[in-house]
C-alpha positions as CSV (number, residue, x, y, z in Angstrom):
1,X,-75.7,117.0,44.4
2,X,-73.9,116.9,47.4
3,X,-73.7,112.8,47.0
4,X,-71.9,113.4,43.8
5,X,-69.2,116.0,45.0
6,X,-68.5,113.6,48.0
7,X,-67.7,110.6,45.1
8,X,-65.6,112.8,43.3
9,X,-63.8,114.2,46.0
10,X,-63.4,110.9,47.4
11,X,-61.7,110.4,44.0
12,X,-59.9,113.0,43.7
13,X,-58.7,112.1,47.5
14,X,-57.7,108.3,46.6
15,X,-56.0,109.7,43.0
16,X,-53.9,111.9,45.1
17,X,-53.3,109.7,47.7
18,X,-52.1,106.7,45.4
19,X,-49.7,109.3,44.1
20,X,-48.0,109.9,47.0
21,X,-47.7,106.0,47.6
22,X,-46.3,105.9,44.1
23,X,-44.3,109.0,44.7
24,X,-42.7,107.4,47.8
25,X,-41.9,103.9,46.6
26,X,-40.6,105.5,44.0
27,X,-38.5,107.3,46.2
28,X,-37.7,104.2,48.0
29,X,-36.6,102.2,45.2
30,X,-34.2,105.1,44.3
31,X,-32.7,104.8,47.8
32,X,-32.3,101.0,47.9
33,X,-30.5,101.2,44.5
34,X,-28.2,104.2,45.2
35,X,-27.7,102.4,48.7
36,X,-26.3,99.5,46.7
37,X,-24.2,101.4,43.8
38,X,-22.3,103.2,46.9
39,X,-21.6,100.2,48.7
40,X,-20.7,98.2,45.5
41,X,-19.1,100.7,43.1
42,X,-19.3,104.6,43.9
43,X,-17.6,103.7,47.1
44,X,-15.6,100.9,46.2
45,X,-12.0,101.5,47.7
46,X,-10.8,99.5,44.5
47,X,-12.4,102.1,42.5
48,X,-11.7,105.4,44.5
49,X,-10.1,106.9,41.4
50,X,-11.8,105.6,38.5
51,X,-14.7,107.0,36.3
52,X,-18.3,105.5,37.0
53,X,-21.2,105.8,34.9
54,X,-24.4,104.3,36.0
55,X,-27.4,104.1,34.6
56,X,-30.8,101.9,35.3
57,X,-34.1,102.8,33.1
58,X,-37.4,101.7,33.8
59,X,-38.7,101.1,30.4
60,X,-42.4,100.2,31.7
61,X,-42.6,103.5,33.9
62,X,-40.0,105.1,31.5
63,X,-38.2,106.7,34.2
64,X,-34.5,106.3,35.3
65,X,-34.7,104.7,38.5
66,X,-31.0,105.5,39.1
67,X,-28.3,107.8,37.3
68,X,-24.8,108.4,38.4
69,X,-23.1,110.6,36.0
70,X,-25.1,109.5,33.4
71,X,-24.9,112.0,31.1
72,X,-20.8,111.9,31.2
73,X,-18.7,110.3,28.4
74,X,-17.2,107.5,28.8
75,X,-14.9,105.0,26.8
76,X,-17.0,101.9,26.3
77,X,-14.4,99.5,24.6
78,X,-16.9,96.4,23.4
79,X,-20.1,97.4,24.4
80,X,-19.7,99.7,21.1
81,X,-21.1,96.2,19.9
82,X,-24.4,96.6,20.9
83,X,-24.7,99.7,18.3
84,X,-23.0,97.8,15.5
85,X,-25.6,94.8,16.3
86,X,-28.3,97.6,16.0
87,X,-27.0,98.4,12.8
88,X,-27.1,95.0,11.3
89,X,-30.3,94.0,12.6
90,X,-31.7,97.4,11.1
91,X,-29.9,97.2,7.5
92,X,-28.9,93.5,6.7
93,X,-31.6,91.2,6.0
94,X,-31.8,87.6,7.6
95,X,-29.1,85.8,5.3
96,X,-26.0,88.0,4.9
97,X,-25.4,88.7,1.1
98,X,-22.3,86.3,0.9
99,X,-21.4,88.3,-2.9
100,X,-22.3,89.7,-5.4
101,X,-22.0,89.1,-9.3
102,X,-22.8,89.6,-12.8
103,X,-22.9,87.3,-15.3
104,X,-21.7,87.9,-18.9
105,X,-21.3,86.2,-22.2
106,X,-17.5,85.6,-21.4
107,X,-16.5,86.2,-17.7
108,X,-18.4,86.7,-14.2
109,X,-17.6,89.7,-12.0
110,X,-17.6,89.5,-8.9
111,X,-18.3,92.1,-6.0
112,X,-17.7,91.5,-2.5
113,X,-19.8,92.9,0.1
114,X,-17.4,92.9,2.9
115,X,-19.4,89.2,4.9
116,X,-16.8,88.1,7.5
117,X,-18.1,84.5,7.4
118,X,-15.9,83.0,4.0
119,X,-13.9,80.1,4.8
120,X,-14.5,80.9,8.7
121,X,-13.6,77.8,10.8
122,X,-16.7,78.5,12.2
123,X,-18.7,77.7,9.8
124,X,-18.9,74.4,7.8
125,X,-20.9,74.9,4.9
126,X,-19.9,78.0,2.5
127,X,-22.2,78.7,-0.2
128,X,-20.0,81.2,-1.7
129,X,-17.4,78.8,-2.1
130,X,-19.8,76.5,-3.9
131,X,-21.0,78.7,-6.3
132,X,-17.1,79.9,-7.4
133,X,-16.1,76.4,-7.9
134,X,-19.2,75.6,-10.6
135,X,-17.6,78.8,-12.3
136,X,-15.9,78.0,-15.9
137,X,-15.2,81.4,-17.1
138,X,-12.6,83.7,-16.1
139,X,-13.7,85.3,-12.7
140,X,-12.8,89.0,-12.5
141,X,-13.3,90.7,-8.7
142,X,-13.7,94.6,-8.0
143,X,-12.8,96.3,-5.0
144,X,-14.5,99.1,-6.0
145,X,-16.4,99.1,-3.2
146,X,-13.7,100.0,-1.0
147,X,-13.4,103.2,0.8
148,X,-12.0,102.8,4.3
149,X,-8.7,101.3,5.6
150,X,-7.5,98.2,7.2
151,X,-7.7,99.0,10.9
152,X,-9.7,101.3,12.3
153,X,-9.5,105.2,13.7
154,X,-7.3,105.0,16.7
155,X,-6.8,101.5,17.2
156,X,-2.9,100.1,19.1
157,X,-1.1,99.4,15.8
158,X,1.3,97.2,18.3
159,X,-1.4,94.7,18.5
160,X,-1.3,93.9,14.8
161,X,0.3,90.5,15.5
162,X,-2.5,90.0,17.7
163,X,-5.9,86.9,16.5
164,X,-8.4,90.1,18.0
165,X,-7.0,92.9,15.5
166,X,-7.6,91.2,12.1
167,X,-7.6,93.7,9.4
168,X,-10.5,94.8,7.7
169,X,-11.2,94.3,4.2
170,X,-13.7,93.8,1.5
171,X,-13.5,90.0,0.7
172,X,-12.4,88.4,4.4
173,X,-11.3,84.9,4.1
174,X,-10.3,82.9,6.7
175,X,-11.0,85.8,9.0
176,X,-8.1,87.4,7.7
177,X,-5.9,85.4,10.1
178,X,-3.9,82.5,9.4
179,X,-3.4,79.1,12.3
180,X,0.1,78.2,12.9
181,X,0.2,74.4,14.5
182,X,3.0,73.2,16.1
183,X,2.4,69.1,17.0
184,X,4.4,66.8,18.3
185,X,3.9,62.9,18.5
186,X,6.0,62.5,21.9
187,X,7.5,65.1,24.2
188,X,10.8,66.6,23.1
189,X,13.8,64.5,24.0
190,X,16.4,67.5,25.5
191,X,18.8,65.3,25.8
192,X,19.3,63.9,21.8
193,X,20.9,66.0,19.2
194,X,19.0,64.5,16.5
195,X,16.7,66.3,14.5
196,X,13.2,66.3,16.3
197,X,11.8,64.0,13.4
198,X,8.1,64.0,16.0
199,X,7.8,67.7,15.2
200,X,5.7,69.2,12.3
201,X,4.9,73.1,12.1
202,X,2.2,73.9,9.4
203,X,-0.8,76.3,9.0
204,X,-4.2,76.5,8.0
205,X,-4.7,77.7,5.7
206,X,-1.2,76.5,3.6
207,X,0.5,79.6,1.9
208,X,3.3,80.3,0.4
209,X,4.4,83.2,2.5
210,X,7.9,83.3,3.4
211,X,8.8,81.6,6.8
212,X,11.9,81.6,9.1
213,X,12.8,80.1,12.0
214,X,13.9,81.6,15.1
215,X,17.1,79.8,16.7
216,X,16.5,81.4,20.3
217,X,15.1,78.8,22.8
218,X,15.3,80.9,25.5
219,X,11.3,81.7,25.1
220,X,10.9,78.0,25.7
221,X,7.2,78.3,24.1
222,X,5.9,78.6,20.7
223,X,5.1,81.6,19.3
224,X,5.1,83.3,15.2
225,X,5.7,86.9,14.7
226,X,4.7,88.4,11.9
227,X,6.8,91.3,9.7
228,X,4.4,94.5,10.1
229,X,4.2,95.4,6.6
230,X,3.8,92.1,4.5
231,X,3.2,88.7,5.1
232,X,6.3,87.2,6.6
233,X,6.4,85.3,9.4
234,X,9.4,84.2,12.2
235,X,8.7,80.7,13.6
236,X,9.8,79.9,17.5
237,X,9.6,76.3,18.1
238,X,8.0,75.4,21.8
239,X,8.2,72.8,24.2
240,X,4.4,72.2,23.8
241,X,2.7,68.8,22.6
242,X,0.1,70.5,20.5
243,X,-0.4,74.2,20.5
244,X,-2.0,76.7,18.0
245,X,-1.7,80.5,17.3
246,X,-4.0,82.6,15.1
247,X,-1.8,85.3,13.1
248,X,-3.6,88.1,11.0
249,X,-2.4,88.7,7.7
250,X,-1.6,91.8,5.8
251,X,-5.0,91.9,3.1
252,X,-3.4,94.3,0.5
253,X,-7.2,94.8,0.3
254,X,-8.0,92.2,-2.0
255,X,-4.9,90.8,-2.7
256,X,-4.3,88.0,-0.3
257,X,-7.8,86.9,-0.5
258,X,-7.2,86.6,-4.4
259,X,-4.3,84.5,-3.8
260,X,-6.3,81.9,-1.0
261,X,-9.3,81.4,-2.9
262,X,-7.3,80.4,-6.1
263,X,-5.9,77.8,-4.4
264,X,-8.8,77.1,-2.7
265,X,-11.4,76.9,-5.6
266,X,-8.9,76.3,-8.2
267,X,-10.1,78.8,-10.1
268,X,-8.3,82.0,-11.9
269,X,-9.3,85.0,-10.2
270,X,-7.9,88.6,-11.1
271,X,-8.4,92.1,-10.0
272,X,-11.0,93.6,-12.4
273,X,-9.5,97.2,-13.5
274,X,-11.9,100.0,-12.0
275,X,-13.1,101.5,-15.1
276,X,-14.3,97.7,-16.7
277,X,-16.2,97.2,-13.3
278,X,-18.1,99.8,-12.8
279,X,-19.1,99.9,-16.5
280,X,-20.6,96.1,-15.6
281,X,-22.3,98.1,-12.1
282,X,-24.3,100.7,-14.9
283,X,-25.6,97.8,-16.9
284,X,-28.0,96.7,-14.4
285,X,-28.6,94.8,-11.2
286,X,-26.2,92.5,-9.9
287,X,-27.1,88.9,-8.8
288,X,-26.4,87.4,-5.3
289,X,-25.4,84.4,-3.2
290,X,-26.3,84.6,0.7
291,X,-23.9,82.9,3.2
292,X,-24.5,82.8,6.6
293,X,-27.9,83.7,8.6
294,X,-27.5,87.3,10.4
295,X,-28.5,86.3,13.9
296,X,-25.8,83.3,13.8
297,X,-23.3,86.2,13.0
298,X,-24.4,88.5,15.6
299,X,-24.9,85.5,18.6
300,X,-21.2,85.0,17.5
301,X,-20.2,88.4,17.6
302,X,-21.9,89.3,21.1
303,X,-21.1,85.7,23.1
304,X,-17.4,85.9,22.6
305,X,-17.0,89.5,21.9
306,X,-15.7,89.3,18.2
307,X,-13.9,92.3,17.1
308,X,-13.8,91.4,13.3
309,X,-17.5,90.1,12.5
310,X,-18.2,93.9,14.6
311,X,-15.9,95.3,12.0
312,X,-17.0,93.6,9.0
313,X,-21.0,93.7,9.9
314,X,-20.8,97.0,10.1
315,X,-19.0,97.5,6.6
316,X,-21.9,95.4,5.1
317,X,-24.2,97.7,6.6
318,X,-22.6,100.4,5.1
319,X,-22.0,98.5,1.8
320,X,-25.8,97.8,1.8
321,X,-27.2,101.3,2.4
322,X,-24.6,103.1,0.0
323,X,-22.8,100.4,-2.1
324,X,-19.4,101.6,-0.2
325,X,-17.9,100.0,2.6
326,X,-17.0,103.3,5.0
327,X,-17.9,103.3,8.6
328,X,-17.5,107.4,8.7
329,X,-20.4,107.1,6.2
330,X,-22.7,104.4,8.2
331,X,-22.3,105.7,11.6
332,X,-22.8,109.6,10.3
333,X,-26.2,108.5,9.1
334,X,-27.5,106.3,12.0
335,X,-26.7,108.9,14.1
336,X,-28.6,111.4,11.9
337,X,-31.6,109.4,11.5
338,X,-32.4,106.3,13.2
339,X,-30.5,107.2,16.6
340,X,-31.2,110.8,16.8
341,X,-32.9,109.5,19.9
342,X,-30.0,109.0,21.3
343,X,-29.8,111.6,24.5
344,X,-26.2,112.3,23.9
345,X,-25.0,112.6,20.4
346,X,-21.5,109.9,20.8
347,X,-18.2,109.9,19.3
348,X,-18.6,106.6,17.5
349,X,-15.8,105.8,15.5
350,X,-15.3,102.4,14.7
351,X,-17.6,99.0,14.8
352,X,-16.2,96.9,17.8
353,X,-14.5,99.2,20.6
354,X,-11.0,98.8,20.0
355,X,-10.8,102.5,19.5
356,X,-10.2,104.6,22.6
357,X,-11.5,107.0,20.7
358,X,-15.2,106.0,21.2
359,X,-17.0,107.9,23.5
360,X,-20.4,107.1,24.8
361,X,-22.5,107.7,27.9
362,X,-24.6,105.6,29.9
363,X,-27.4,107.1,28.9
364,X,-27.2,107.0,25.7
365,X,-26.3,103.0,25.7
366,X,-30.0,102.6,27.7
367,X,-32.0,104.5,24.8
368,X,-30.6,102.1,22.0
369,X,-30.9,99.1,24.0
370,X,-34.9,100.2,24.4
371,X,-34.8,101.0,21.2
372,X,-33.9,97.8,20.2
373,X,-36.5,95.9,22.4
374,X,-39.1,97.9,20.3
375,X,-37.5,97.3,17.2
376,X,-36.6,93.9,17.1
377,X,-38.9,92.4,20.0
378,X,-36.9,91.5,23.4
379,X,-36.8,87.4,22.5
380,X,-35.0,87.7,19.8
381,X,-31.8,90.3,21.7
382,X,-32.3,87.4,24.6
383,X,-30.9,84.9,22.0
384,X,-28.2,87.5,20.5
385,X,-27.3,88.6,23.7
386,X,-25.4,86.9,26.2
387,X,-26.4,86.0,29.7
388,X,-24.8,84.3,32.8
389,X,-22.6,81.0,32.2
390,X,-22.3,81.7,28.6
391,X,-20.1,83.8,26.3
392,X,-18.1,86.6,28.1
393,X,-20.2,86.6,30.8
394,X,-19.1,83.1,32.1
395,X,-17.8,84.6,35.1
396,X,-21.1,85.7,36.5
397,X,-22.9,83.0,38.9
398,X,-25.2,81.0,36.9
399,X,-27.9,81.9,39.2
400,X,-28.5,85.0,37.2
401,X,-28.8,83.3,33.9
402,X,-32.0,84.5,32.4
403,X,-32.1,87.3,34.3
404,X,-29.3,89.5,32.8
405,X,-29.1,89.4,29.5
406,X,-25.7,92.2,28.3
407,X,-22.3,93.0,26.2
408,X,-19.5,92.6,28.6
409,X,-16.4,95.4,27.3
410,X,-13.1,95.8,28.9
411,X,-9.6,97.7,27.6
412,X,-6.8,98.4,30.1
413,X,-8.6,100.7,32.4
414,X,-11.7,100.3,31.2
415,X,-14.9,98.1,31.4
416,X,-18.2,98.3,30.7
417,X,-21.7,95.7,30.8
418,X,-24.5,96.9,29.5
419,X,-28.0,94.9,28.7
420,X,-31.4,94.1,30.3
421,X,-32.0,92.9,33.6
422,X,-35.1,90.9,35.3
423,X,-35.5,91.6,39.2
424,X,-37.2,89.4,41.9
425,X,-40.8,90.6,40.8
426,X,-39.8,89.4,36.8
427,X,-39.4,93.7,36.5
428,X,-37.5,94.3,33.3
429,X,-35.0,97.1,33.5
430,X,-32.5,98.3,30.6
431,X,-29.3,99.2,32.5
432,X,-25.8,100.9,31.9
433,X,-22.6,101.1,33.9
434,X,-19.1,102.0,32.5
435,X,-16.2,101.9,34.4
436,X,-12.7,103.9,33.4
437,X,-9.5,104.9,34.3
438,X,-9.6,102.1,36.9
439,X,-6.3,101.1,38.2
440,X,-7.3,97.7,40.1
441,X,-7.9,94.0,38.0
442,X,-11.0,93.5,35.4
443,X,-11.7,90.8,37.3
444,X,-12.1,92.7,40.4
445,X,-14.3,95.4,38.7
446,X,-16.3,92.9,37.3
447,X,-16.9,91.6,40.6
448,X,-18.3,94.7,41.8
449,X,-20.6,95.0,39.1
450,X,-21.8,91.5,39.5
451,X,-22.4,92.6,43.1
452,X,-24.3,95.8,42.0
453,X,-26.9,94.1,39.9
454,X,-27.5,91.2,42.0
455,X,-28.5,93.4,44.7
456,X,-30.5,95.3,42.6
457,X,-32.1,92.6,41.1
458,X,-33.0,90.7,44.3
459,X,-34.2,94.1,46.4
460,X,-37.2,95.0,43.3
């Protein structure tokens, strides 16, 4: 008797005593980590009047090894991505529905479901496109679907002219943007009078749209402006040999796309009046043609930070649980169902950031991200995800490729990386750290960041 209540006090004695080992590495790795978000960030004389959010999770021990005002709101700009990529993964299936359509005895009806991929330059092959050019009955194409606007709740309406502000819209082509070229076959002769007979300006698309030219060379370079309100553009011609700019155009929601693919399929294409359309929706399933596979979309969309597949993915999404494309609607029931998790309820308001009007916290960015790993399995965000020396993250050292796999987001004042991180011991850690109201250079915030986690990563 007295054998056994030595054993299990002996036990009891170890179980306690690995504890407190635990207990104070625990309290160790906390230190070394704070240490390092102090020296790198908290205390960063660069940052002394900015916002800082830092969080880093522990997914294995699920414990926060380190939270700095991680409970506070922040503006996240692009890392509002990684919840629009949790959306698609969760709602659109592995080839994005390209269109839909129904088939009848004298016409087909089309019904787009917002995919951002039609006639992208970055894809070559478009199924879509296929499909509408084998069509010889009149082709008819619904907008019903359509319940949200062009740009998105709060975005800078003065970027409009900008490639990174397409509009939004139901049937994308092109990505809503049109290039203007400007080539020349020898350099500009600044002495000769003559007409410049080396210079051609065209775009890609062709269009109609009217075009003038701007006689000011004061601004030396070229550059197209774009009327606000309808698709007319000013031309200024540039010293440059060969130079391109991407212009978005002004959708009229389906309009514009009606007009490209007619000339583009030579087919006749016409709006489809509401009532006809969704008499041809009651009849019975529609059919559909897939375009593009999901995960080249969102590797696209993550890598380089796309603003209008974000946009456009999360439309789908919407389009596919509802048969609208609304974001309200979407992002209301993610955050009612699947992401109730989410410590902090967000202010989520559009699908790729450019809305100051998001508001996230830290926090809240590391339970999605784990959420994600066990949804989707962590190999598969690995090849979504960016990590060093590719995408936006090009600026961090190589070294730390394949150890940091994260969404990059920066506005004026703000930036943000958020992702998974391997230390030393191959440790994975799900981390968060938003930076706002900074009044220094991305560039130097990045730095700091990049500092942060290396330390971290090296010192566990």
């Amino acid at each position: 008797m007295y054998k056994g209540m030595n054993t299990r006090k002996g036990i009891a004695f170890t179980s306690v005593l690995l504890s407190f080992i635990f207990f104070l590495t625990s309290c160790s790795v906390q230190k070394r980590i704070g240490k390092n978000a102090k020296n790198n960030l908290v205390h960063n004389n660069h940052l002394t009047n900015a916002h800082i959010g830092i969080s880093i999770y522990d997914p294995l021990a699920d414990k926060f090894l380190y939270n700095y005002q991680g409970e506070k709101y922040f503006v996240p700009a692009s890392n509002t991505k990684i919840f629009t990529c949790y959306a698609a993964l969760k709602y659109l299936g592995d080839s994005l529905a390209g269109i839909n359509y129904k088939e009848e005895d004298t016409a087909i009806y089309l019904f787009p479901t917002g995919d951002p991929s039609l006639l992208h330059k970055d894809f070559r092959q478009h199924l879509v496109i296929d499909f509408l050019r084998q069509i010889k009955k009149p082709v008819y194409l619904s907008d019903r679907s359509w319940k949200t606007e062009a740009f998105g709740s709060g975005w800078a309406w003065n970027d409009y002219n900008q490639e990174y502000m397409a509009e939004r819209s139901p049937l994308p082509v092109y990505g809503n943007t049109i290039r203007w070229i400007q080539e020349r076959t020898t350099p500009e002769n600044m002495d000769s009078m003559a007409f410049d007979q080396s210079l051609s300006i065209y775009s890609l698309p062709e269009v109609n749209w009217k075009v003038r030219f701007n006689t000011d060379v004061s601004r030396k370079s070229f550059f197209v402006q774009r009327n606000k309100y309808e698709n007319i553009y000013e031309i200024t011609e540039g010293k440059e040999i060969k130079i391109e700019q991407e212009v978005p155009f002004v959708t009229n929601t389906v309009q514009a796309a009606i007009e490209l693919l007619r000339d583009t399929v030579n087919t006749n294409i016409s709006l489809a009046p509401w009532p006809v359309s969704h008499q041809v929706v009651k009849q019975g399933p529609l059919q559909t043609v897939f375009s593009q596979p999901r995960d080249t979309l969102l590797k696209l969309m993550m890598h380089r930070s796309d603003n209008f597949f974000a946009e456009q993915l999360l439309l789908m999404a919407s389009n596919k649980q509802f048969g609208v494309m609304d974001d309200d609607s979407i992002i209301s029931y993610l955050l009612n169902n699947a992401l109730s998790i989410l410590p902090h309820k967000p202010r989520w308001v559009d699908g790729s950031g450019l809305s100051r009007y998001n508001l996230f916290t830290p926090q809240s960015f590391v339970a999605i991200l784990n959420q994600m790993k066990n949804e989707f399995s962590l190999d598969r965000l690995k090849v979504i995800f960016p990590t060093p020396g590719t995408g936006t993250l090009t600026s961090y050292p190589k070294s730390d490729s394949d150890f940091i796999f994260a969404k990059t987001g920066t506005l004026t004042g703000v930036v943000g990386l958020s992702g998974f991180l391997y230390t030393r011991k191959n440790k994975l850690l799900i981390f968060s750290i938003l930076v706002n109201n900074h009044r220094t250079s991305a560039v130097e915030v990045r730095k700091s960041i990049q500092a942060f986690l290396s330390s971290v990563r090296k010192s566990l």
